[in-house]
C-alpha positions as protocol buffer text, in pm:
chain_id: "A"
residue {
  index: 1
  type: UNK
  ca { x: -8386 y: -3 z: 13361 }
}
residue {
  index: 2
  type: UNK
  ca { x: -8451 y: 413 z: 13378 }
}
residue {
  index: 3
  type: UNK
  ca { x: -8661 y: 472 z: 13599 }
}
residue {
  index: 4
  type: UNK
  ca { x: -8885 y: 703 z: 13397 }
}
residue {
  index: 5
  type: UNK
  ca { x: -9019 y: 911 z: 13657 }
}
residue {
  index: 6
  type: UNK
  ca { x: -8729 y: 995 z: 13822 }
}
residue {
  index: 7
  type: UNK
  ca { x: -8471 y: 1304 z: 13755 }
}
residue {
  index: 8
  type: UNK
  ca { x: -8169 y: 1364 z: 13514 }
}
residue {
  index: 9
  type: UNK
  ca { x: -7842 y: 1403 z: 13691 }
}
residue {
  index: 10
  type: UNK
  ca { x: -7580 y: 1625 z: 13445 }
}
residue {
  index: 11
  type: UNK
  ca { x: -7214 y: 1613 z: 13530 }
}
residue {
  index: 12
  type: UNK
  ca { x: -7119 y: 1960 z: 13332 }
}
residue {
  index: 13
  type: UNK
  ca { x: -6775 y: 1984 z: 13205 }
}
residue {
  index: 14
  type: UNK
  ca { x: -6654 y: 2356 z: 13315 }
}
residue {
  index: 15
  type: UNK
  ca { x: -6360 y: 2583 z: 13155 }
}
residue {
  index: 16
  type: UNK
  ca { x: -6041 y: 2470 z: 13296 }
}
residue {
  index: 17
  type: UNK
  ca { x: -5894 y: 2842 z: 13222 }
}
residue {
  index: 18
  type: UNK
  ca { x: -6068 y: 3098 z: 12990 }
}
residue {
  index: 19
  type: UNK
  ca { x: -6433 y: 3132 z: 12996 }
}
residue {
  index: 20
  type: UNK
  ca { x: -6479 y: 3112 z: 12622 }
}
residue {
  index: 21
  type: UNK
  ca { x: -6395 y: 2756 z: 12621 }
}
residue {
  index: 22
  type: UNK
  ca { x: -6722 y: 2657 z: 12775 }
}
residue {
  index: 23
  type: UNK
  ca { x: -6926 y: 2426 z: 12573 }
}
residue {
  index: 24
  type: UNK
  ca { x: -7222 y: 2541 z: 12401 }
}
residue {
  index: 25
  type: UNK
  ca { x: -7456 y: 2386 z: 12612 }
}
residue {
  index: 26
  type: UNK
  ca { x: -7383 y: 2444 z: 12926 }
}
residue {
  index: 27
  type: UNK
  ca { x: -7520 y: 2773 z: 13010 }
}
residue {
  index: 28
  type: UNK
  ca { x: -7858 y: 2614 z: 12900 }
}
residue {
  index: 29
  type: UNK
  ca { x: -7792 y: 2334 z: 13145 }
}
residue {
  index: 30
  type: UNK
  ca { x: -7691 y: 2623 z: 13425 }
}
residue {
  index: 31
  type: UNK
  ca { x: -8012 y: 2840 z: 13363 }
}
residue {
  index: 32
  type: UNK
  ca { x: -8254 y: 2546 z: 13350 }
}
residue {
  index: 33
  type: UNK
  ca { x: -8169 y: 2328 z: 13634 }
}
residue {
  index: 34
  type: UNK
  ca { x: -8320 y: 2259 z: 13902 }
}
residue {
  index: 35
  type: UNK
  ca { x: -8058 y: 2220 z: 14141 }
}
residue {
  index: 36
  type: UNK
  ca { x: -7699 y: 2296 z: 14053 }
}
residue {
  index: 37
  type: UNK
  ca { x: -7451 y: 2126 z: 14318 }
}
residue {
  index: 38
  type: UNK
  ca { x: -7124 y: 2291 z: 14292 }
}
residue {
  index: 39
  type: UNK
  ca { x: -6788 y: 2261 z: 14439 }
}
residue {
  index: 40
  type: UNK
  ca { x: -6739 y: 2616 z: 14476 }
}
residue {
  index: 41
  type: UNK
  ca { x: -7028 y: 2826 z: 14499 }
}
residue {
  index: 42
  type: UNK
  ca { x: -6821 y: 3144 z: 14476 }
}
residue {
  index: 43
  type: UNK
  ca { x: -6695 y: 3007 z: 14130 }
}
residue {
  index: 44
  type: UNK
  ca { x: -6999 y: 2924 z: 13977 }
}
residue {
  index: 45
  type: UNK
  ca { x: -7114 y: 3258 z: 14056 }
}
residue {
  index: 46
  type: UNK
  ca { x: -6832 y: 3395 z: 13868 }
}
residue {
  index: 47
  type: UNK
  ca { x: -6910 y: 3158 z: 13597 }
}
residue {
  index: 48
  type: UNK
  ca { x: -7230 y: 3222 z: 13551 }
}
residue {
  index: 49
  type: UNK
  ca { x: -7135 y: 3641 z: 13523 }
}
residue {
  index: 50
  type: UNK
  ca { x: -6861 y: 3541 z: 13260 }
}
residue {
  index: 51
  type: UNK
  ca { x: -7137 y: 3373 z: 13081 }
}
residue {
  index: 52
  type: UNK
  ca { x: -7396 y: 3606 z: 13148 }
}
residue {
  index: 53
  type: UNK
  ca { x: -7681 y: 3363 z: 13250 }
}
residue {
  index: 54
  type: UNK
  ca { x: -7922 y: 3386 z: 13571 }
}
residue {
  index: 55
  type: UNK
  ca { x: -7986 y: 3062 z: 13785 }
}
residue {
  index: 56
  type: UNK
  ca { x: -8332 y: 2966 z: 13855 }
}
residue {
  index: 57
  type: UNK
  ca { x: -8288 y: 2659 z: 14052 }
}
residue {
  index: 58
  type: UNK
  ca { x: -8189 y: 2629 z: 14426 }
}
residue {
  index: 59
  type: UNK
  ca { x: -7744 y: 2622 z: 14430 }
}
residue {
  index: 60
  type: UNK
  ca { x: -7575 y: 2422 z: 14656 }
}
residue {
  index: 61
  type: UNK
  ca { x: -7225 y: 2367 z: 14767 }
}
residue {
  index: 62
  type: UNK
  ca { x: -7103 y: 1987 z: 14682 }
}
residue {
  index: 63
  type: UNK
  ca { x: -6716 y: 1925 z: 14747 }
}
residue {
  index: 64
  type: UNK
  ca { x: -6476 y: 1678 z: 14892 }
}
residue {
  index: 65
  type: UNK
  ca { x: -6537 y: 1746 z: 15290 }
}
residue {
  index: 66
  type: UNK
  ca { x: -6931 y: 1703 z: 15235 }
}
residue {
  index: 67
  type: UNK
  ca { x: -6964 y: 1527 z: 14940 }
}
residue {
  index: 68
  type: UNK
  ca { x: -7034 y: 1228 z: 15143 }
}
residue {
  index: 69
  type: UNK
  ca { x: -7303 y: 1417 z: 15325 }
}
residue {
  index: 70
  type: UNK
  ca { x: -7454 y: 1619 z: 15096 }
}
residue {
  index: 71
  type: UNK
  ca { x: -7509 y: 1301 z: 14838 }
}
residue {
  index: 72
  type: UNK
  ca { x: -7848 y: 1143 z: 14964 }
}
residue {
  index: 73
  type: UNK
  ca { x: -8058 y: 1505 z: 14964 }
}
residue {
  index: 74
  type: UNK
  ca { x: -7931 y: 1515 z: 14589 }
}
residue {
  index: 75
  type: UNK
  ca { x: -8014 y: 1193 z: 14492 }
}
residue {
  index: 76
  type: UNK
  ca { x: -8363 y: 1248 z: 14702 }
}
residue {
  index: 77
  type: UNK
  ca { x: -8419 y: 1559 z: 14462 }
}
residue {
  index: 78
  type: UNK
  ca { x: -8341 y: 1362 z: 14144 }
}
residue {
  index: 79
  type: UNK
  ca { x: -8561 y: 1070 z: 14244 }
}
residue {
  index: 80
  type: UNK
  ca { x: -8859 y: 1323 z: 14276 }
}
residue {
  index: 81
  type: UNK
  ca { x: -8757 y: 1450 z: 13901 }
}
residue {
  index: 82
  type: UNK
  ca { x: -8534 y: 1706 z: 13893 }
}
residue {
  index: 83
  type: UNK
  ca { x: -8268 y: 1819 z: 13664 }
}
residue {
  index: 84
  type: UNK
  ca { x: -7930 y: 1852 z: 13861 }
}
residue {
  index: 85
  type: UNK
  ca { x: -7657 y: 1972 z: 13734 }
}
residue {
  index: 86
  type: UNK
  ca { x: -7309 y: 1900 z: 13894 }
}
residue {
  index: 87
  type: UNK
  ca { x: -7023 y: 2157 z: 13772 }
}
residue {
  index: 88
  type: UNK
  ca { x: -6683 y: 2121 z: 13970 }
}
residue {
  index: 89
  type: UNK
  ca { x: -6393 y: 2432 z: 13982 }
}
residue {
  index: 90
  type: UNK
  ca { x: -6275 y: 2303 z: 13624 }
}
residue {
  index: 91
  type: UNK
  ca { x: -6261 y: 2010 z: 13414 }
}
residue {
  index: 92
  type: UNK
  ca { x: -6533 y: 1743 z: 13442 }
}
residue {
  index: 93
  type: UNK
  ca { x: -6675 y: 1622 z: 13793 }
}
residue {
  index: 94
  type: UNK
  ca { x: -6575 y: 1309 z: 13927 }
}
residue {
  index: 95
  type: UNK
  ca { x: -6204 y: 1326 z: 13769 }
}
residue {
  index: 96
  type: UNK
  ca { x: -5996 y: 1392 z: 14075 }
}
residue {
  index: 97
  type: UNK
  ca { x: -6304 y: 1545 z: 14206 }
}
residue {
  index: 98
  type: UNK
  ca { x: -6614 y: 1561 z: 14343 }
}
residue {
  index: 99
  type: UNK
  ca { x: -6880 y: 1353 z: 14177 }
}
residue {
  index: 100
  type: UNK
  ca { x: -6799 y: 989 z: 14222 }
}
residue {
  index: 101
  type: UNK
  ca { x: -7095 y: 930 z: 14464 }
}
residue {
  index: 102
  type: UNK
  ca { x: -7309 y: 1086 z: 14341 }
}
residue {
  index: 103
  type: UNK
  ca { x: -7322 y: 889 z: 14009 }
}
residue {
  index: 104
  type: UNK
  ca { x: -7295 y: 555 z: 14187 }
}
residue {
  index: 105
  type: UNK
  ca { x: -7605 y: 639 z: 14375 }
}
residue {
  index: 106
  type: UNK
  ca { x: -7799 y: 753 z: 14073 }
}
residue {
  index: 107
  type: UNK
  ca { x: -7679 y: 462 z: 13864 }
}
residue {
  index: 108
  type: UNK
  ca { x: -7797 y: 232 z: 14146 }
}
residue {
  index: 109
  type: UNK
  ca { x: -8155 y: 388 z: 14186 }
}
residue {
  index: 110
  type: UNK
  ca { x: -8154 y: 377 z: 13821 }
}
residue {
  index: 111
  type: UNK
  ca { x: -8183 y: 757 z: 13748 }
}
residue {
  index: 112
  type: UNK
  ca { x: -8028 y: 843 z: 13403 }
}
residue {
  index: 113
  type: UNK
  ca { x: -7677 y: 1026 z: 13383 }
}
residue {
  index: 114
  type: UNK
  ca { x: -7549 y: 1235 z: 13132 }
}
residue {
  index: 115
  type: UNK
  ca { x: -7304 y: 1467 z: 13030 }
}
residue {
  index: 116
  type: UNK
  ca { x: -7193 y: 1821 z: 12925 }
}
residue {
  index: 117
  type: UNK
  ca { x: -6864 y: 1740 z: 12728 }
}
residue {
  index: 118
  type: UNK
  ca { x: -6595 y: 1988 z: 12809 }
}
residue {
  index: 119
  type: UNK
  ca { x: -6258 y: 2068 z: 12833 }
}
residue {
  index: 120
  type: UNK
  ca { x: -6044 y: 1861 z: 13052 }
}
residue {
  index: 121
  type: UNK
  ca { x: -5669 y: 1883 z: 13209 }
}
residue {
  index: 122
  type: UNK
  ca { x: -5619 y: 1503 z: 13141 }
}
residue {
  index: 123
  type: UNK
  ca { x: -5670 y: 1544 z: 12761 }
}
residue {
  index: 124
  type: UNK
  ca { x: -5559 y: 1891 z: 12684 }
}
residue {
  index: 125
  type: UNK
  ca { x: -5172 y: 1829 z: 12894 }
}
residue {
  index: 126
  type: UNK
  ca { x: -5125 y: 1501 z: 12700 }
}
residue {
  index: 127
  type: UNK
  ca { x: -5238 y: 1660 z: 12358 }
}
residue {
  index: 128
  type: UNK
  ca { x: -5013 y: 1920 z: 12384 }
}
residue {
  index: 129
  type: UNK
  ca { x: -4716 y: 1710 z: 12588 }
}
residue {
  index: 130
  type: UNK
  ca { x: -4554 y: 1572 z: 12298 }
}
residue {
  index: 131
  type: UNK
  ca { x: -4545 y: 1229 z: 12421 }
}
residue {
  index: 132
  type: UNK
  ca { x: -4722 y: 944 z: 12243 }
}
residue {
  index: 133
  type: UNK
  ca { x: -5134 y: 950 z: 12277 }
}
residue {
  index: 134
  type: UNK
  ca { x: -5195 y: 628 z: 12109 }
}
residue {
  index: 135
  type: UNK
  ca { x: -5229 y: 453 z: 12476 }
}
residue {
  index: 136
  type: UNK
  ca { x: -5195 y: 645 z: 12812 }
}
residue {
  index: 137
  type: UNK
  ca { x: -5372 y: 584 z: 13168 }
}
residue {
  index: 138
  type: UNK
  ca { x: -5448 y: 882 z: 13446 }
}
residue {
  index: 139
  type: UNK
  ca { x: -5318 y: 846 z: 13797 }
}
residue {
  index: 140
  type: UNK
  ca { x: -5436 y: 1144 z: 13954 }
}
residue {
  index: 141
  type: UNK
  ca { x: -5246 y: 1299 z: 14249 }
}
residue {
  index: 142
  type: UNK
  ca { x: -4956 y: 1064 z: 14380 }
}
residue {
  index: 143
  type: UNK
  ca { x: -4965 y: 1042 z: 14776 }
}
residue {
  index: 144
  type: UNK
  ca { x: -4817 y: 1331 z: 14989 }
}
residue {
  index: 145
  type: UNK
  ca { x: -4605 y: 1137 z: 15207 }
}
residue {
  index: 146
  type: UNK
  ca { x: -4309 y: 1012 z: 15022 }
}
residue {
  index: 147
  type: UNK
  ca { x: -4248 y: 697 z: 15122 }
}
residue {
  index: 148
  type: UNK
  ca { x: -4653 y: 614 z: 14951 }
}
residue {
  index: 149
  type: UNK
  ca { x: -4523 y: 828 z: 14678 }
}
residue {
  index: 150
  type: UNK
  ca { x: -4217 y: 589 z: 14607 }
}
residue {
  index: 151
  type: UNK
  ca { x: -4385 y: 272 z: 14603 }
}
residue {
  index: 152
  type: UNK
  ca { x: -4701 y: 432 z: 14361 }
}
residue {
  index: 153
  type: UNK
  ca { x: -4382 y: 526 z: 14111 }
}
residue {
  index: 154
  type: UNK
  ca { x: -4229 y: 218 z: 14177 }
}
residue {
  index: 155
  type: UNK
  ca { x: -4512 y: 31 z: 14115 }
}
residue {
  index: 156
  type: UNK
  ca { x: -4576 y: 233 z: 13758 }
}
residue {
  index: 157
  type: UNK
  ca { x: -4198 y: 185 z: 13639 }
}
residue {
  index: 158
  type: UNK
  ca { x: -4250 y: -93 z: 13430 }
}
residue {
  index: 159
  type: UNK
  ca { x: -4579 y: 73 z: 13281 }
}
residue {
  index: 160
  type: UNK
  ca { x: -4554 y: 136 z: 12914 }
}
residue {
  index: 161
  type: UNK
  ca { x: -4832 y: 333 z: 12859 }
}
residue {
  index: 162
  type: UNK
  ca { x: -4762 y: 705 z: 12865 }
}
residue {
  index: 163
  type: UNK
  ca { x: -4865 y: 837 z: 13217 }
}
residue {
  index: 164
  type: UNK
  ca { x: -5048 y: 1163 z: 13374 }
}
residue {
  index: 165
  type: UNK
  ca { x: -5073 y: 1293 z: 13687 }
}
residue {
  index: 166
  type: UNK
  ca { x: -5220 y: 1613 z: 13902 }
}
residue {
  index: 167
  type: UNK
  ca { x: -4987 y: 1755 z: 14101 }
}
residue {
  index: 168
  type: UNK
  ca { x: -5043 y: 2036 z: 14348 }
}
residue {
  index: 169
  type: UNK
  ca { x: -4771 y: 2342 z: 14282 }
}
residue {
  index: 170
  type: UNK
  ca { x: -4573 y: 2306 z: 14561 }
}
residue {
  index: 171
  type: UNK
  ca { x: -4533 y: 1951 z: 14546 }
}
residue {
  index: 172
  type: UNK
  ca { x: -4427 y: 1932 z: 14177 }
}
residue {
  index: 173
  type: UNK
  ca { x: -4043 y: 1953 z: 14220 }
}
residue {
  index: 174
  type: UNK
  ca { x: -4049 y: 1692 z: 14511 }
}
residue {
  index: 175
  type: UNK
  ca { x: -4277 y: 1481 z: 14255 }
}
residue {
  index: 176
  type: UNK
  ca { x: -4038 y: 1512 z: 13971 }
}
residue {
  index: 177
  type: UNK
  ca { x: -3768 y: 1444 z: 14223 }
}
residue {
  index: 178
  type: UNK
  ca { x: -3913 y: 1103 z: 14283 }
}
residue {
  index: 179
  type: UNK
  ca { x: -4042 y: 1004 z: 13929 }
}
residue {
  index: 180
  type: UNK
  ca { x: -3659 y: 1065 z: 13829 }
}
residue {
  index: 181
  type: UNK
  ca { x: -3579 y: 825 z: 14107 }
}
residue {
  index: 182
  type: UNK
  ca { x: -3800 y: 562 z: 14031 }
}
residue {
  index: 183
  type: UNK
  ca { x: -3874 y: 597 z: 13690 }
}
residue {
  index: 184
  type: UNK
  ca { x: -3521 y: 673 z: 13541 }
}
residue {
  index: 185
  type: UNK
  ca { x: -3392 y: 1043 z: 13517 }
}
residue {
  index: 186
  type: UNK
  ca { x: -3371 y: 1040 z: 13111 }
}
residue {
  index: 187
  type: UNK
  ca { x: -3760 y: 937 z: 13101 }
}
residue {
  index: 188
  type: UNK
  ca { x: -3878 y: 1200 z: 12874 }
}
residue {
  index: 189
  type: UNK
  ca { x: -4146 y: 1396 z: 13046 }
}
residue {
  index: 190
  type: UNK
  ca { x: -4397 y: 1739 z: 13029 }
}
residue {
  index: 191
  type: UNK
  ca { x: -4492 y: 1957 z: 13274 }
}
residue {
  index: 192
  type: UNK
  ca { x: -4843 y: 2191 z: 13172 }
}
residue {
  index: 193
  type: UNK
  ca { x: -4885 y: 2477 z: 13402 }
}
residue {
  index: 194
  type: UNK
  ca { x: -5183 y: 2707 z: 13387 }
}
residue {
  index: 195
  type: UNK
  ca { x: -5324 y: 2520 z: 13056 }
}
residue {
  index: 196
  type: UNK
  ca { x: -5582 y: 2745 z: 12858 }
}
residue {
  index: 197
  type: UNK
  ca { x: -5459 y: 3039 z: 13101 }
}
residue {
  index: 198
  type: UNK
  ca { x: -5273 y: 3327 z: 13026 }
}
residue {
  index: 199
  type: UNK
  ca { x: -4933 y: 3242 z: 13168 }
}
residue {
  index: 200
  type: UNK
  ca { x: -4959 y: 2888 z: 12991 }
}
residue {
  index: 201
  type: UNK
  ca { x: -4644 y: 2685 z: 13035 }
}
residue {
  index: 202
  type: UNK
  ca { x: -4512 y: 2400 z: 12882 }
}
residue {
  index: 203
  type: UNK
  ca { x: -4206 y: 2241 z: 12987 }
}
residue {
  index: 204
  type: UNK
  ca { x: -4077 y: 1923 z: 12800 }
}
residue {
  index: 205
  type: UNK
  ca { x: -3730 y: 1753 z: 12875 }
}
residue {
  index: 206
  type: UNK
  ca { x: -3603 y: 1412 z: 13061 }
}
residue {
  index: 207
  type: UNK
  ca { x: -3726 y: 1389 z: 13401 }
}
residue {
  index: 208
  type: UNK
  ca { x: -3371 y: 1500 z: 13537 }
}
residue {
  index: 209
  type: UNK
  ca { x: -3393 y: 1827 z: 13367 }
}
residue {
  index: 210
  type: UNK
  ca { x: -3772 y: 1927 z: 13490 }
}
residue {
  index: 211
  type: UNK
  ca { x: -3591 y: 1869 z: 13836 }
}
residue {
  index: 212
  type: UNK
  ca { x: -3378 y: 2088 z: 13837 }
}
residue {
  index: 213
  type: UNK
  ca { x: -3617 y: 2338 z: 13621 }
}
residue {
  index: 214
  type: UNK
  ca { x: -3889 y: 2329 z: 13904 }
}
residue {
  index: 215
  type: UNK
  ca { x: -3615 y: 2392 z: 14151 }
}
residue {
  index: 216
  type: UNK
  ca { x: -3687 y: 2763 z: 14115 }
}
residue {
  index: 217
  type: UNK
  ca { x: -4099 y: 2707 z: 14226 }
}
residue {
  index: 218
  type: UNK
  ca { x: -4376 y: 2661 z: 14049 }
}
residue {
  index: 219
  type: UNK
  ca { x: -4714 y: 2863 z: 14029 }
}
residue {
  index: 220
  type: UNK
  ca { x: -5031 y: 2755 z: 13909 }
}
residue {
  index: 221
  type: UNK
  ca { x: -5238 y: 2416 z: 13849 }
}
residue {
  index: 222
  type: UNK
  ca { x: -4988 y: 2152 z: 13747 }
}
residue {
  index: 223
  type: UNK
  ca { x: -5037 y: 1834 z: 13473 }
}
residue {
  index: 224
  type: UNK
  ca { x: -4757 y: 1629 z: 13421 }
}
residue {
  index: 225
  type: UNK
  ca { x: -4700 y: 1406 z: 13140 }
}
residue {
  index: 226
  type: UNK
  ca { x: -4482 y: 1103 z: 13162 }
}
residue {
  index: 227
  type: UNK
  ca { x: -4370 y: 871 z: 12901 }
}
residue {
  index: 228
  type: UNK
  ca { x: -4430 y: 505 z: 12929 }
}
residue {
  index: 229
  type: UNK
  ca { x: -4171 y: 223 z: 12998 }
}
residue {
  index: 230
  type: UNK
  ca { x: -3987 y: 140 z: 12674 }
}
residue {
  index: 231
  type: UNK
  ca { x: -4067 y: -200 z: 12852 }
}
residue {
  index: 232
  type: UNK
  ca { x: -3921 y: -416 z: 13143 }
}
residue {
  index: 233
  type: UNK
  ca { x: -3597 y: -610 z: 13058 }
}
residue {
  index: 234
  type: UNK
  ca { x: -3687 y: -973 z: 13094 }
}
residue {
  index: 235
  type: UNK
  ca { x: -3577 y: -1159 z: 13395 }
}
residue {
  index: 236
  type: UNK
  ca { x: -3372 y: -1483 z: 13399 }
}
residue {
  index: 237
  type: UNK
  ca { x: -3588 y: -1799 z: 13560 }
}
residue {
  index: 238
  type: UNK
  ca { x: -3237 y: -1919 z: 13787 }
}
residue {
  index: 239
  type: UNK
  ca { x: -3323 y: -1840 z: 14139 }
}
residue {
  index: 240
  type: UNK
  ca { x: -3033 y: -1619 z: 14203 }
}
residue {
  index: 241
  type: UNK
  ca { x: -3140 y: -1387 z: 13888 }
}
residue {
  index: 242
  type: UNK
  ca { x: -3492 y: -1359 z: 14056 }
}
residue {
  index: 243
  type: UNK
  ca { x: -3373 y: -1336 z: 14442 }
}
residue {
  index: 244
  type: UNK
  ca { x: -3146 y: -1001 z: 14265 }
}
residue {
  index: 245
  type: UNK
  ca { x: -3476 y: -872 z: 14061 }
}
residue {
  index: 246
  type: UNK
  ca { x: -3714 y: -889 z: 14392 }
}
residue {
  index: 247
  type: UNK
  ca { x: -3418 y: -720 z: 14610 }
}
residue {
  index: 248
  type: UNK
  ca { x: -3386 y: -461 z: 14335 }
}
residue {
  index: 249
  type: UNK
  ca { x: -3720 y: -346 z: 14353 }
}
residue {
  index: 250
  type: UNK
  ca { x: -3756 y: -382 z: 14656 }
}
residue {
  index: 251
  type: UNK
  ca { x: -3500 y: -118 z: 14746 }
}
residue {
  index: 252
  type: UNK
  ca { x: -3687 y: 133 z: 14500 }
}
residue {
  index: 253
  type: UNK
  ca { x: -3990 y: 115 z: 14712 }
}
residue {
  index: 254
  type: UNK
  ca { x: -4209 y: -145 z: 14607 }
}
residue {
  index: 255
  type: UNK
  ca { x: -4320 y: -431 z: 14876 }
}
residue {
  index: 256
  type: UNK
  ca { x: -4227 y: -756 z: 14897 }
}
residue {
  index: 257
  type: UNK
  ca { x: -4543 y: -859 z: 14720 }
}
residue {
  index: 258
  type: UNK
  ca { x: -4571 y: -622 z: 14476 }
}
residue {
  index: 259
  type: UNK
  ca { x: -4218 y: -690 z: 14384 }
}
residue {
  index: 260
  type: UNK
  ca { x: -4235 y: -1088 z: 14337 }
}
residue {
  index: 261
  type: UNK
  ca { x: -4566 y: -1012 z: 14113 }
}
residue {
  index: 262
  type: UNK
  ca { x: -4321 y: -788 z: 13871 }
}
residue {
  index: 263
  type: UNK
  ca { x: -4033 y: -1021 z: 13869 }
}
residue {
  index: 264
  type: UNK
  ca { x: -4273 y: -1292 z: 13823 }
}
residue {
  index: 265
  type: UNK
  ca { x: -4440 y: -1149 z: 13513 }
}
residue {
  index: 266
  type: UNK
  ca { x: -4079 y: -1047 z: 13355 }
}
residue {
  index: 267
  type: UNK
  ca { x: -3988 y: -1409 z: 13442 }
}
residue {
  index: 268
  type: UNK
  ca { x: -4275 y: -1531 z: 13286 }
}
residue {
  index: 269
  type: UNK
  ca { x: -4328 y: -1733 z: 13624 }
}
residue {
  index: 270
  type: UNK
  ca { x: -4640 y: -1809 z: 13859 }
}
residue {
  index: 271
  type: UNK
  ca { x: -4612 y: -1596 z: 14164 }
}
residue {
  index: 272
  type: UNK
  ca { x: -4573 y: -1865 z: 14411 }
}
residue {
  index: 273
  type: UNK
  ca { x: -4232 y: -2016 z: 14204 }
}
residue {
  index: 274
  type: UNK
  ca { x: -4123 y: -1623 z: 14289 }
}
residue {
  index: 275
  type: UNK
  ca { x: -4237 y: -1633 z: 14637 }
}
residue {
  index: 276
  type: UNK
  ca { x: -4090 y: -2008 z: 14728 }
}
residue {
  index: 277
  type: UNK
  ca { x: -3753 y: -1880 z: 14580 }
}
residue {
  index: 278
  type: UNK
  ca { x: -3740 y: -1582 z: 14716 }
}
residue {
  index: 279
  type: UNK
  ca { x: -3853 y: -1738 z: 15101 }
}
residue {
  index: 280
  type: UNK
  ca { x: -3608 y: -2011 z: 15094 }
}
């Protein structure tokens, strides 16, 4: 149940590129809260000029190094009734950013969350990508190091729903690299640079061609769009057939165990029938 006396805690959905796009409603929000925790105050400030507003309530900064830290004086604030308002750099909080915490602890002290709808990288890269939108699924930033990086792909190549990802600018043509790797070089992808911005860039082609395209560097904040597994070919139930699947994707990065569950589930087998074969 709400807890009636308690606060409102607003995640506000900011412009991911031109100020214009801000909803409606969130320069109200801005102007009227009581405590606006943002991840960069510098930005907000900016922000708040573009949209000519003044902020009444008491600003403070909220990102990933003290977002651990900083949560329990914010949820102290909304538990004596006050409005916060949580804006992030761009997008909406909590999506590969800040925010997370903060809504788990309000949603466990049972203070009431809403939100400022608003534009969002996720939605706008796989509207524009080209790829089909009927069913997709967000992985956020793949891991740095590339041997993580190889088993997350691995682990995704059988996935059929169409995929996006975050990808920092300097790490998109290693990225690429290993999506072609894992996830076949003729995979029809999209890569959205500076979405909403005025050097706006969108690059569609197989994975094999976006290599060699981001070769040459890329600039900017980076969205890639993936398209989903036409589907896993099916795998024969003899136990030389599934000893060759496990092996196979094995040596594209996946573990042991993650690659018996796979083989299993294109064998239409239980796990353990996988593992015993496999282990004999």
């Amino acid at each position: 149940m709400i807890d009636p006396m308690a606060g409102v805690l607003v995640l506000a959905g900011t412009p991911i590129g031109q100020a214009g796009d801000a909803p409606p409603r969130l320069a109200a929000e801005l102007s009227g809260a009581d405590v606006v925790a943002a991840e960069d105050t510098r930005r907000l400030k900016r922000l708040c000029t573009d949209l000519d507003i003044t902020l009444s309530g008491r600003v403070v900064s909220y990102f990933e190094g003290n977002e651990r830290a900083r949560t329990p004086a914010l949820l102290e604030a909304l538990l004596a009734g006050d409005r916060v308002v949580l804006v992030t750099d761009a997008g909406m909080p909590s999506v590969s950013d800040p925010g997370y915490r903060l809504v788990a602890a309000a949603v466990e002290h049972d203070v009431r969350v809403t939100a400022v709808p608003g534009p969002s990288a996720v939605l706008t890269a796989l509207a524009v990508s080209g790829l089909p939108v009927d069913r997709f699924c967000f992985e956020g930033f793949l891991p740095r190091k590339a041997g993580e990086r190889a088993r997350r792909l691995a682990a995704l190549a059988a996935e059929e729903r169409t995929m996006v990802f975050f990808e920092a600018p300097h790490r998109t043509a290693d990225a690429l690299a290993a999506m072609a790797e894992a996830l076949g070089e003729d995979r029809a992808a999209a890569v959205c640079r500076e979405l909403t911005k005025t050097h706006e860039e969108v690059r569609r082609g197989p994975l094999a061609e976006l290599v060699t395209w981001a070769g040459e560097g890329v600039r900017g904040e980076v969205t890639i769009v993936v398209e989903g597994s036409a589907g896993a070919p099916a795998v024969d139930t003899d136990p030389g057939s599934l000893r060759t699947a496990v092996a196979g994707l094995e040596a594209s990065g996946s573990t042991r165990k993650e690659a018996i569950a796979e083989v299993a589930r294109r064998a239409g087998l239980p796990k353990r029938e996988v593992y015993d074969v496999v282990h004999r």
